[in-house]
py3Dmol code that shows the C-alpha trace and the ligand (Angstrom):
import py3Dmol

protein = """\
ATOM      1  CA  UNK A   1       9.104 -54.595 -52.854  1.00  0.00           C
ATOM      2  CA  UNK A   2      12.666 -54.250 -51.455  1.00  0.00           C
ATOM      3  CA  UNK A   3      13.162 -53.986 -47.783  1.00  0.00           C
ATOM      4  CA  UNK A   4      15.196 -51.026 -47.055  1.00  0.00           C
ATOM      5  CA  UNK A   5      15.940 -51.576 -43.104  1.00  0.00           C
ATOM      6  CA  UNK A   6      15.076 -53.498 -40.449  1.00  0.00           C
ATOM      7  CA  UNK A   7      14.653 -52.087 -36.577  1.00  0.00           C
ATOM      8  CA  UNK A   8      15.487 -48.883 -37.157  1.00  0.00           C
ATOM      9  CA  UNK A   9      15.050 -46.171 -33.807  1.00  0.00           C
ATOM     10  CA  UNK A  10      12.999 -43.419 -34.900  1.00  0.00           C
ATOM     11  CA  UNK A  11      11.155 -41.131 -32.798  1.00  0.00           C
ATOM     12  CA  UNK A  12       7.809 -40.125 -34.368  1.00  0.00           C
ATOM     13  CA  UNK A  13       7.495 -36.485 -35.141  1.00  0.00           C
ATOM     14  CA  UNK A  14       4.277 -35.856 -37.348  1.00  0.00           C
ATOM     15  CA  UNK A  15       1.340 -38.281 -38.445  1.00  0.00           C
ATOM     16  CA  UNK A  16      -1.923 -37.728 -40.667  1.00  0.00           C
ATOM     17  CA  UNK A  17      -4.120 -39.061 -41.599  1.00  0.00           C
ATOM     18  CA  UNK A  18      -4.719 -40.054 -44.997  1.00  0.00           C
ATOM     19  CA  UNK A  19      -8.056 -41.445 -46.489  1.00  0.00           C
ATOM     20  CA  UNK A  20     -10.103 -43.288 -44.437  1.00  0.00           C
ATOM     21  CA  UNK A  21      -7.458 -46.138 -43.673  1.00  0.00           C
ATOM     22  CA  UNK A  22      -3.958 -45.032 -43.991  1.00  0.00           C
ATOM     23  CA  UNK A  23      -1.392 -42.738 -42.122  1.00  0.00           C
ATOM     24  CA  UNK A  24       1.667 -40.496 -43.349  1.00  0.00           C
ATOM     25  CA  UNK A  25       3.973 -40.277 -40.683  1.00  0.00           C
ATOM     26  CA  UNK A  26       7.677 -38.347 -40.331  1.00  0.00           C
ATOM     27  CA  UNK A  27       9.824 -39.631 -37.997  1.00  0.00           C
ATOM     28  CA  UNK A  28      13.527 -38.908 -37.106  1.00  0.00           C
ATOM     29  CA  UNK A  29      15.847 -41.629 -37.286  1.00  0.00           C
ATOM     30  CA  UNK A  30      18.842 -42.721 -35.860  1.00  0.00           C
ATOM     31  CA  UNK A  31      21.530 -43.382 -38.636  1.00  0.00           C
ATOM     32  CA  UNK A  32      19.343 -42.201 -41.578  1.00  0.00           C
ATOM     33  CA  UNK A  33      18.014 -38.645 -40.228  1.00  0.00           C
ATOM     34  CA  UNK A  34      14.404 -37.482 -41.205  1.00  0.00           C
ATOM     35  CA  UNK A  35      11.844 -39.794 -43.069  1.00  0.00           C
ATOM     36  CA  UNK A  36       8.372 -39.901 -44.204  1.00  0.00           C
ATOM     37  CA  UNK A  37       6.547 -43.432 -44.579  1.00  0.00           C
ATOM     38  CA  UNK A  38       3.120 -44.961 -45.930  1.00  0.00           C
ATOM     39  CA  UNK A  39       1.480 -46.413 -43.068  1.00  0.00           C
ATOM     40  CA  UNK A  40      -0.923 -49.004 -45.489  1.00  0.00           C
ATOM     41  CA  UNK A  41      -4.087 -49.417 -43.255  1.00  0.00           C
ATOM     42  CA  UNK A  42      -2.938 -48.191 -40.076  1.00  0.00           C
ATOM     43  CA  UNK A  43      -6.340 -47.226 -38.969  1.00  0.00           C
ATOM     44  CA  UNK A  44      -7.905 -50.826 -39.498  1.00  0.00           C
ATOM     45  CA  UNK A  45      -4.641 -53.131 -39.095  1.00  0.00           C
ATOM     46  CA  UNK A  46      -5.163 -52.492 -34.882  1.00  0.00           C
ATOM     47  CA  UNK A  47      -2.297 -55.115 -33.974  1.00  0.00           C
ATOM     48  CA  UNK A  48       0.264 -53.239 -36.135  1.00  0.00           C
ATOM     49  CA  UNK A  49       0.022 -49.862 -35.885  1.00  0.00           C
ATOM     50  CA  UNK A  50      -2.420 -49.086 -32.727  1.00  0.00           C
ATOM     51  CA  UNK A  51      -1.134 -46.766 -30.591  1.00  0.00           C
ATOM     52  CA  UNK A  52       2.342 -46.961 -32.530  1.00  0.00           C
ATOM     53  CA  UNK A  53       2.188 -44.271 -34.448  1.00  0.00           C
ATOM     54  CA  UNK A  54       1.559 -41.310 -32.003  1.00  0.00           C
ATOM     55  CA  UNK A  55       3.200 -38.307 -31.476  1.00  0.00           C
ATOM     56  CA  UNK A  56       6.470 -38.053 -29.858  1.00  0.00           C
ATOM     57  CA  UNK A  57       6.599 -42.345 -29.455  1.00  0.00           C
ATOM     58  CA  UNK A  58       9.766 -43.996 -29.816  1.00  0.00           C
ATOM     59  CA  UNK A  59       9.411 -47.030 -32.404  1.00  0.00           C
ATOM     60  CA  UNK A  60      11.339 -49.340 -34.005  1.00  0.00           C
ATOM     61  CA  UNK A  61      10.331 -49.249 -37.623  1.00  0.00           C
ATOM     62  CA  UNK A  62      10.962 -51.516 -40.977  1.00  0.00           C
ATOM     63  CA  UNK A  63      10.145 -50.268 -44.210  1.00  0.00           C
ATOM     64  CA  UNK A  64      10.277 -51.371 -47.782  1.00  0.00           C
ATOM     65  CA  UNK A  65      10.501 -49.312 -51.059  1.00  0.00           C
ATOM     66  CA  UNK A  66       8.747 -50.304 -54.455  1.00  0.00           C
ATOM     67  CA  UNK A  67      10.708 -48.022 -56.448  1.00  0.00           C
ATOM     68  CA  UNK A  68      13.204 -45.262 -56.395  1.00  0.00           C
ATOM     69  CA  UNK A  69      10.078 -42.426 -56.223  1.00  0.00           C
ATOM     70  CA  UNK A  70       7.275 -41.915 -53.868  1.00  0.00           C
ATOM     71  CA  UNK A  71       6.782 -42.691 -50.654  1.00  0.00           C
ATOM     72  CA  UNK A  72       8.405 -45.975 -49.124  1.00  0.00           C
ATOM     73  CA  UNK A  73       6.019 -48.401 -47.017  1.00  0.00           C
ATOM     74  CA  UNK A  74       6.074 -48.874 -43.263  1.00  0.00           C
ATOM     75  CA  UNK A  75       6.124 -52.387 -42.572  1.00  0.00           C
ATOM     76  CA  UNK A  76       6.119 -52.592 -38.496  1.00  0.00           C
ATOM     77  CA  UNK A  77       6.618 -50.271 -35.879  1.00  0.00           C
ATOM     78  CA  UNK A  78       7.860 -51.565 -32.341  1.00  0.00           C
ATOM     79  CA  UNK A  79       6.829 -49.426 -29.393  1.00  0.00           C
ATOM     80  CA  UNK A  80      10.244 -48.645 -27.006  1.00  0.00           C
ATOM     81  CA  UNK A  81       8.624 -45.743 -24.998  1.00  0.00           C
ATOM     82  CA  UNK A  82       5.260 -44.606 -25.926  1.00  0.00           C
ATOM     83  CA  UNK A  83       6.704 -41.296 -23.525  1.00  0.00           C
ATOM     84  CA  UNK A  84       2.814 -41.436 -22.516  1.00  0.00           C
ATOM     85  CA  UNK A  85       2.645 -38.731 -19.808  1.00  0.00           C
ATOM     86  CA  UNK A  86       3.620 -36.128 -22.999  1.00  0.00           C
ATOM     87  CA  UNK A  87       0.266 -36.793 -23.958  1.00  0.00           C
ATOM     88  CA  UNK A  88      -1.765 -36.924 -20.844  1.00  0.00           C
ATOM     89  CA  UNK A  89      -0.086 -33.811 -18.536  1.00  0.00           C
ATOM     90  CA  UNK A  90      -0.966 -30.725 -20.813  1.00  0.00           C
ATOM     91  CA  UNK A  91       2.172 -28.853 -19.588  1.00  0.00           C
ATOM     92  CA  UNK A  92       4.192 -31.429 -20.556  1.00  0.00           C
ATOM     93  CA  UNK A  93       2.673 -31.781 -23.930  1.00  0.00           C
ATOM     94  CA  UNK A  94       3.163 -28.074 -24.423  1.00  0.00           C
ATOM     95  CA  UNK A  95       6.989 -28.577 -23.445  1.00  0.00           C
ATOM     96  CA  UNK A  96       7.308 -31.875 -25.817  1.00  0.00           C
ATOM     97  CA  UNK A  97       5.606 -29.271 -28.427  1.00  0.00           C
ATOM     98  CA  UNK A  98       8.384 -27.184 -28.514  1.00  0.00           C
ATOM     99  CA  UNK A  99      10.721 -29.861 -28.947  1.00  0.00           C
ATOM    100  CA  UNK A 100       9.047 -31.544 -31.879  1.00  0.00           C
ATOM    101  CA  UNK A 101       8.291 -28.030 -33.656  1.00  0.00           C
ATOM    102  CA  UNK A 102      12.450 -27.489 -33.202  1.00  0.00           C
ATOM    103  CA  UNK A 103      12.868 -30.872 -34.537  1.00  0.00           C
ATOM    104  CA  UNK A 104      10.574 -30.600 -37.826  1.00  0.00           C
ATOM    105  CA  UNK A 105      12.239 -27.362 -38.255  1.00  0.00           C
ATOM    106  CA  UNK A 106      16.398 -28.013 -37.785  1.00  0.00           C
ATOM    107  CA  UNK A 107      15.925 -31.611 -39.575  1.00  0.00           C
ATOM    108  CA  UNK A 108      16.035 -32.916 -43.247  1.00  0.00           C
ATOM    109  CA  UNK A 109      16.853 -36.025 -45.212  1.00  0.00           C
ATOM    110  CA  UNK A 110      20.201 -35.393 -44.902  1.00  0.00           C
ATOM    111  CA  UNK A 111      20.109 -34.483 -41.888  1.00  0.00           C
ATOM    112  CA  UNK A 112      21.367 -37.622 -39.619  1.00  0.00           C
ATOM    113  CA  UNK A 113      23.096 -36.494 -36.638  1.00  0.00           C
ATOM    114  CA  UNK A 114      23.206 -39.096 -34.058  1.00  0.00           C
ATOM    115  CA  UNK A 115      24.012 -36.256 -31.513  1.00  0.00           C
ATOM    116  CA  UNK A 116      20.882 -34.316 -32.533  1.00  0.00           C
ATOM    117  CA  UNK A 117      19.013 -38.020 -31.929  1.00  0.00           C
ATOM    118  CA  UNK A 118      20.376 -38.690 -28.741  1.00  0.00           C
ATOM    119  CA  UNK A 119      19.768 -35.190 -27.987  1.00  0.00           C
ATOM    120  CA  UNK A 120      15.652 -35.213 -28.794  1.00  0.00           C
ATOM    121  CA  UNK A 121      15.817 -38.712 -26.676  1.00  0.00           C
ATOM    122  CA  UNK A 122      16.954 -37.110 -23.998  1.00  0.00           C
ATOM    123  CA  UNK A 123      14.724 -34.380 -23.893  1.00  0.00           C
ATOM    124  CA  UNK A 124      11.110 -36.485 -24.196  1.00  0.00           C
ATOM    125  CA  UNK A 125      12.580 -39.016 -22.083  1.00  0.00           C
ATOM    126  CA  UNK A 126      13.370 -36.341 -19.246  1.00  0.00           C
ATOM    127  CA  UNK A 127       9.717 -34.358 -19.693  1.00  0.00           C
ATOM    128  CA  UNK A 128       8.329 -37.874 -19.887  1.00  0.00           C
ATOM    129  CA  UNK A 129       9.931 -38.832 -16.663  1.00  0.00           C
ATOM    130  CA  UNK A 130       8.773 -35.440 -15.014  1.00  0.00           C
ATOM    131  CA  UNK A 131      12.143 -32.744 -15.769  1.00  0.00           C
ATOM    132  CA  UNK A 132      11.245 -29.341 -14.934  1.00  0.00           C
ATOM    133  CA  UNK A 133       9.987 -28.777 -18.763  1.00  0.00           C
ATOM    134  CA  UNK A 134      11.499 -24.888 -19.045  1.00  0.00           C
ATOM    135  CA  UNK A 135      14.595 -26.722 -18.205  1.00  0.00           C
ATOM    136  CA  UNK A 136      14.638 -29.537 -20.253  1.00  0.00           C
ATOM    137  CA  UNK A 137      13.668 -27.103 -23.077  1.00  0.00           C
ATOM    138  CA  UNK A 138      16.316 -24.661 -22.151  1.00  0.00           C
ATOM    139  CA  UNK A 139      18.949 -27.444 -22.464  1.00  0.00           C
ATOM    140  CA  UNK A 140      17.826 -29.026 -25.289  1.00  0.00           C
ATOM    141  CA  UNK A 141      18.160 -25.692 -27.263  1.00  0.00           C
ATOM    142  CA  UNK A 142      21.719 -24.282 -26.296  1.00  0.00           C
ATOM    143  CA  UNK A 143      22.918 -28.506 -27.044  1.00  0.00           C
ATOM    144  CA  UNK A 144      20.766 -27.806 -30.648  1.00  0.00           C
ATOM    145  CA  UNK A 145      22.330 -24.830 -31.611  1.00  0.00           C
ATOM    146  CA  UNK A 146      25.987 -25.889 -30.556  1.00  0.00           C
ATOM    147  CA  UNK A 147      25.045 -29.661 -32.680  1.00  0.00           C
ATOM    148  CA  UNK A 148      23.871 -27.513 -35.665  1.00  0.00           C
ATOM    149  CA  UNK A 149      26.908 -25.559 -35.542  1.00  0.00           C
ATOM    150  CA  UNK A 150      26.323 -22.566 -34.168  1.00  0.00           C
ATOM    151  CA  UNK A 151      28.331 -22.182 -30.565  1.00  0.00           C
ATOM    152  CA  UNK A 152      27.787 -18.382 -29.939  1.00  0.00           C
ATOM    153  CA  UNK A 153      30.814 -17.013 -27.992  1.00  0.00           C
ATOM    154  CA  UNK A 154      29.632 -15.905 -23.919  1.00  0.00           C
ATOM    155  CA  UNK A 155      33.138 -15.738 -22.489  1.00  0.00           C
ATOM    156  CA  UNK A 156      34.348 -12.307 -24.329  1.00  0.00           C
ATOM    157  CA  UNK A 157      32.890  -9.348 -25.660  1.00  0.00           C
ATOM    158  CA  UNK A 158      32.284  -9.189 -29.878  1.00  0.00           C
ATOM    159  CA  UNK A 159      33.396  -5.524 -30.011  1.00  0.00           C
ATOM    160  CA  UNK A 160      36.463  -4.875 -27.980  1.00  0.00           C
ATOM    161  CA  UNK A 161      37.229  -9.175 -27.203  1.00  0.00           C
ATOM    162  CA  UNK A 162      37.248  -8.010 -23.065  1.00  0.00           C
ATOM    163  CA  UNK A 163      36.550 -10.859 -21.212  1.00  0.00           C
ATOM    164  CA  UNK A 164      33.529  -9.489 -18.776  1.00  0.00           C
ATOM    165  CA  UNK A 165      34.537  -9.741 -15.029  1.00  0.00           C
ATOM    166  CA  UNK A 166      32.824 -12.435 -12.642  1.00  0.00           C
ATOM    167  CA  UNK A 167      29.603 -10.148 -12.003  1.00  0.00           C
ATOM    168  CA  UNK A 168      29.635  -8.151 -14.849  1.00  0.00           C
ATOM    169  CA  UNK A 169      25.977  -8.482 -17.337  1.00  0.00           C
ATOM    170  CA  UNK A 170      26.657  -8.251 -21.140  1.00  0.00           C
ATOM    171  CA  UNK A 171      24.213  -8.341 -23.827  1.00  0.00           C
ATOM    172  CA  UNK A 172      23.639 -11.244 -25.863  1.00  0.00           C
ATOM    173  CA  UNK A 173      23.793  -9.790 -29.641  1.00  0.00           C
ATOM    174  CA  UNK A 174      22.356 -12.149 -32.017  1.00  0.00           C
ATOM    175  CA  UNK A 175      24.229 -10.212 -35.516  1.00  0.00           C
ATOM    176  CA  UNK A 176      27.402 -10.742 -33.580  1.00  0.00           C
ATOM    177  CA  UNK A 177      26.950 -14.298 -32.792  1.00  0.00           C
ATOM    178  CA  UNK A 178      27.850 -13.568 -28.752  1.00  0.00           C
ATOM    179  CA  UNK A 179      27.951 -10.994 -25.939  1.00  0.00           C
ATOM    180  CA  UNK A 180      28.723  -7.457 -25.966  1.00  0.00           C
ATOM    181  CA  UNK A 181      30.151  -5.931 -23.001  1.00  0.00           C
ATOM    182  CA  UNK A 182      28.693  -3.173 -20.583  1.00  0.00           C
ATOM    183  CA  UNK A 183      31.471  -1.038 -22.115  1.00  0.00           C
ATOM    184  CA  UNK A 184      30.646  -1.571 -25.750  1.00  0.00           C
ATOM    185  CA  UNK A 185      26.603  -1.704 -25.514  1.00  0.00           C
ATOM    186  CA  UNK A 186      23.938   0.945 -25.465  1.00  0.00           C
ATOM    187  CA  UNK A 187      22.636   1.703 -21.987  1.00  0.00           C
ATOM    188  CA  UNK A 188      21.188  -0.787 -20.021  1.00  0.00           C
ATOM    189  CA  UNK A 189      17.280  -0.362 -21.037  1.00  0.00           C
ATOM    190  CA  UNK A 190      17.857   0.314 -24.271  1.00  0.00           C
ATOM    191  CA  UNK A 191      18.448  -2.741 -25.682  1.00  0.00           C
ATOM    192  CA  UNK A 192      17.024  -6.579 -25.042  1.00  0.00           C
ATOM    193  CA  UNK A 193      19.228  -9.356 -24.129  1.00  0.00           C
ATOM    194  CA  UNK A 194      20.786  -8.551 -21.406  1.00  0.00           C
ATOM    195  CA  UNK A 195      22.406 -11.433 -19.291  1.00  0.00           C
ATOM    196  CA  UNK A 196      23.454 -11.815 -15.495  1.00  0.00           C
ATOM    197  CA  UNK A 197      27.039 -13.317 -15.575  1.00  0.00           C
ATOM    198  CA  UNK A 198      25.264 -16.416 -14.286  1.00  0.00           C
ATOM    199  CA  UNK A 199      23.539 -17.016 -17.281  1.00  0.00           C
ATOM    200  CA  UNK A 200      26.482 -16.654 -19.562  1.00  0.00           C
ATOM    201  CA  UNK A 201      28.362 -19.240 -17.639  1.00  0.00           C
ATOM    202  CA  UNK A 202      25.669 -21.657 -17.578  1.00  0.00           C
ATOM    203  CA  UNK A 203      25.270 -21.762 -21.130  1.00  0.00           C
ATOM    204  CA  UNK A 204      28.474 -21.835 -21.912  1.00  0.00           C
ATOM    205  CA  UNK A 205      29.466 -24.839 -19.431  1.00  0.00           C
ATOM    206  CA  UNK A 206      26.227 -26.531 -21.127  1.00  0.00           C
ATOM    207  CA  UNK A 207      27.982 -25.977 -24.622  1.00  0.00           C
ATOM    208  CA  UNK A 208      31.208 -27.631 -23.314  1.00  0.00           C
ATOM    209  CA  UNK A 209      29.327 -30.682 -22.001  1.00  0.00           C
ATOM    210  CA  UNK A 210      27.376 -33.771 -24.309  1.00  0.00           C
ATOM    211  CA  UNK A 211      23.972 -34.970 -23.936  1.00  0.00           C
ATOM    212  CA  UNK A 212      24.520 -37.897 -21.412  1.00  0.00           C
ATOM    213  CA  UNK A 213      25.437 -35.064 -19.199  1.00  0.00           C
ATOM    214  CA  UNK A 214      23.253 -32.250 -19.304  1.00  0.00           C
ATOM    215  CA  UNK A 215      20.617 -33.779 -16.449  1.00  0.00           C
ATOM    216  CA  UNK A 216      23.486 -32.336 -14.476  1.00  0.00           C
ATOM    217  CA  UNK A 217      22.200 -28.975 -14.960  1.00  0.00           C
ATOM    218  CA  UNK A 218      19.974 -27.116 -12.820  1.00  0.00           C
ATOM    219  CA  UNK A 219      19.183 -23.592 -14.032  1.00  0.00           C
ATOM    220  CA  UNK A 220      16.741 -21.875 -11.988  1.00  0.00           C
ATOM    221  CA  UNK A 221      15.525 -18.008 -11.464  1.00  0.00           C
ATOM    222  CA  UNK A 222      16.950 -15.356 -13.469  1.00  0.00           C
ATOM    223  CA  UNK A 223      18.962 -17.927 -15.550  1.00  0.00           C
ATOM    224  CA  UNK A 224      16.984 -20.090 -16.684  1.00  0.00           C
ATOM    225  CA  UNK A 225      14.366 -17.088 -17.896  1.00  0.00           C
ATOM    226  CA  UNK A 226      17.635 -15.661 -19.793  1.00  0.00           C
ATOM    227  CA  UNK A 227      18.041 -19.047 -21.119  1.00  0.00           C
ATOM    228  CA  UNK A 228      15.161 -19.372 -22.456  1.00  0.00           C
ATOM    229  CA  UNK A 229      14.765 -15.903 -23.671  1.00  0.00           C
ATOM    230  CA  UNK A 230      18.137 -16.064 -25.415  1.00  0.00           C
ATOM    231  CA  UNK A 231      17.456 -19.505 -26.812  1.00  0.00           C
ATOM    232  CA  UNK A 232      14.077 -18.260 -28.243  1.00  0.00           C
ATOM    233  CA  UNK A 233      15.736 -14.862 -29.884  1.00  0.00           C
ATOM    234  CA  UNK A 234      18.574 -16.526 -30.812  1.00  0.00           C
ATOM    235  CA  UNK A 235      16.297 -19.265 -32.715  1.00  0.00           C
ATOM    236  CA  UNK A 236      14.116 -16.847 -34.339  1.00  0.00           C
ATOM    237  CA  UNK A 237      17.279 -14.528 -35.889  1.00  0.00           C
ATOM    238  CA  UNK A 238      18.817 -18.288 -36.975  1.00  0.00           C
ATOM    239  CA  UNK A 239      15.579 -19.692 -38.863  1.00  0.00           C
ATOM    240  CA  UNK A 240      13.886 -16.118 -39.639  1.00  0.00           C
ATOM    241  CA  UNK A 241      10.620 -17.855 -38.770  1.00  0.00           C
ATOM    242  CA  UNK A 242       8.430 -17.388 -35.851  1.00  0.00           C
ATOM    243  CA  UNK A 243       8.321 -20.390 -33.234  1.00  0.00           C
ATOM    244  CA  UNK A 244       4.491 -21.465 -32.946  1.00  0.00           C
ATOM    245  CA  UNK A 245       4.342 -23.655 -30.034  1.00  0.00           C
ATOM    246  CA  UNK A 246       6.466 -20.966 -27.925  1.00  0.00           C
ATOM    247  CA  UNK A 247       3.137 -18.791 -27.189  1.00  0.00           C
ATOM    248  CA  UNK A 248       1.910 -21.498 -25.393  1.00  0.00           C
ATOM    249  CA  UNK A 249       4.701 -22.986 -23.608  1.00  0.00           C
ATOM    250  CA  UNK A 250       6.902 -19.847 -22.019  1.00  0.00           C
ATOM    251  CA  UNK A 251       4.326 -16.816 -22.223  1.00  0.00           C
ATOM    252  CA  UNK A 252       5.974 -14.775 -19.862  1.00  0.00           C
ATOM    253  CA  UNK A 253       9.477 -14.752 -21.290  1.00  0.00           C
ATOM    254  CA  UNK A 254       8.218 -13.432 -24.583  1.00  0.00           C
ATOM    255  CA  UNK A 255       9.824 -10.660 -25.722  1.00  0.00           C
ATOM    256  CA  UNK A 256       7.284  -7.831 -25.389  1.00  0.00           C
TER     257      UNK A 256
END
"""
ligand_1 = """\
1
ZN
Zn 33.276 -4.682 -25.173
"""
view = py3Dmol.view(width=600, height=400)
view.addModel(protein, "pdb")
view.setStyle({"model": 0}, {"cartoon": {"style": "trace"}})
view.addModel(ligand_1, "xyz")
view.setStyle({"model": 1}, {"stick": {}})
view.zoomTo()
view.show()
């Protein structure tokens, strides 16, 4: 048995069970990206594991590898922030949801972008800490997109490159990767996606700015529902898959 590494941040992002004793759990970790581990007797072994290995936590793990296949073994977990009101206020739960379903779905085990880490981080530790959740969603996902390389252009039109006047909406086109002027679209009504001016400039200052300063951000009204309605378009053309935890979390910005 080799150890591989030794207090290792990792936030935890799925757990099962497995027989009667033992755990699988994925976390995402700093440095190393995505990784699943063996948790040996993590129902029985209470002092190790207990209350380690839920959802959303923030550990410090050590693992060890027998050999190059398979699973490798979790040795210890050390709790940071068990993040325990995500688990005990259901709307916050429901918020955290969305994050971790984002999460299972951008990462991989090649995936290890310590902006993307710092970025989850921020997100449970602001819903944990009471954040208006359709906010802290609605930041986390324009900071996603822009870390995952996709920065969709909100400052001039895809068709005829006009800049659109303080004022002016635009529609968010998810084939062209940005806005659309007034000029260039189909009548208003006709199409979804449209977006106040405000909205435009809020998401792209929030692209412009890193994680340590998004809590600076205070969408609210009309913006932050165009926020999240462009996030959750935008995410569904991106992955071509539907977003399950959405339903629950933002009903009324659904597109109909
Ligand atoms: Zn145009």
């Amino acid at each position: 048995m080799v150890r591989v590494r030794s207090d290792l941040p990792a936030l935890v992002l799925e757990s099962h069970d497995y027989g009667e004793s033992d755990k699988i759990v994925t976390f995402f970790c700093q440095e190393i990206g995505r990784l699943t581990l063996f948790a040996k007797g993590a129902h029985r072994s209470k002092k190790r594991f207990t209350n380690k290995l839920e959802l959303f936590s923030f550990v410090q793990i050590s693992y060890s590898r027998r050999s190059a296949a398979g699973l490798a073994l979790l040795d210890e977990a050390e709790l940071i922030n068990s993040f325990i009101s995500l688990r005990l206020d259901f709307t916050r739960y429901l918020a955290a949801s969305v994050i971790r379903e984002y999460m299972l779905l951008v990462t991989n085990e090649t995936l290890n972008d310590d902006n993307i880490f710092q970025l989850a981080l921020w997100a449970l530790h602001s819903l944990n800490q009471a954040g208006n959740r359709r906010q802290v969603v609605a930041l986390f996902l324009v900071k996603l997109f822009d870390y995952l390389g996709y920065r969709p252009n909100f400052s001039s039109c895809q068709k005829c490159g006009r800049n659109p006047e303080n004022g002016d909406s635009a529609v968010f086109s998810t084939e062209a990767g940005g806005i659309v002027c007034s000029r260039c679209s189909p009548p208003l009504g006709a199409a979804s996606g449209w977006m106040t001016s405000g909205a435009m400039q809020m998401i792209g200052a929030v692209q412009q700015q890193p994680v340590n300063r998004l809590s600076r951000f205070k969408p609210a009204g009309t913006v932050l529902d165009q926020m999240l309605d462009y996030a959750y378009r935008y995410s569904r053309y991106l992955f071509q898959r539907d977003i399950h935890s959405w339903k629950s979390f933002v009903p009324r910005s659904l597109p109909r």
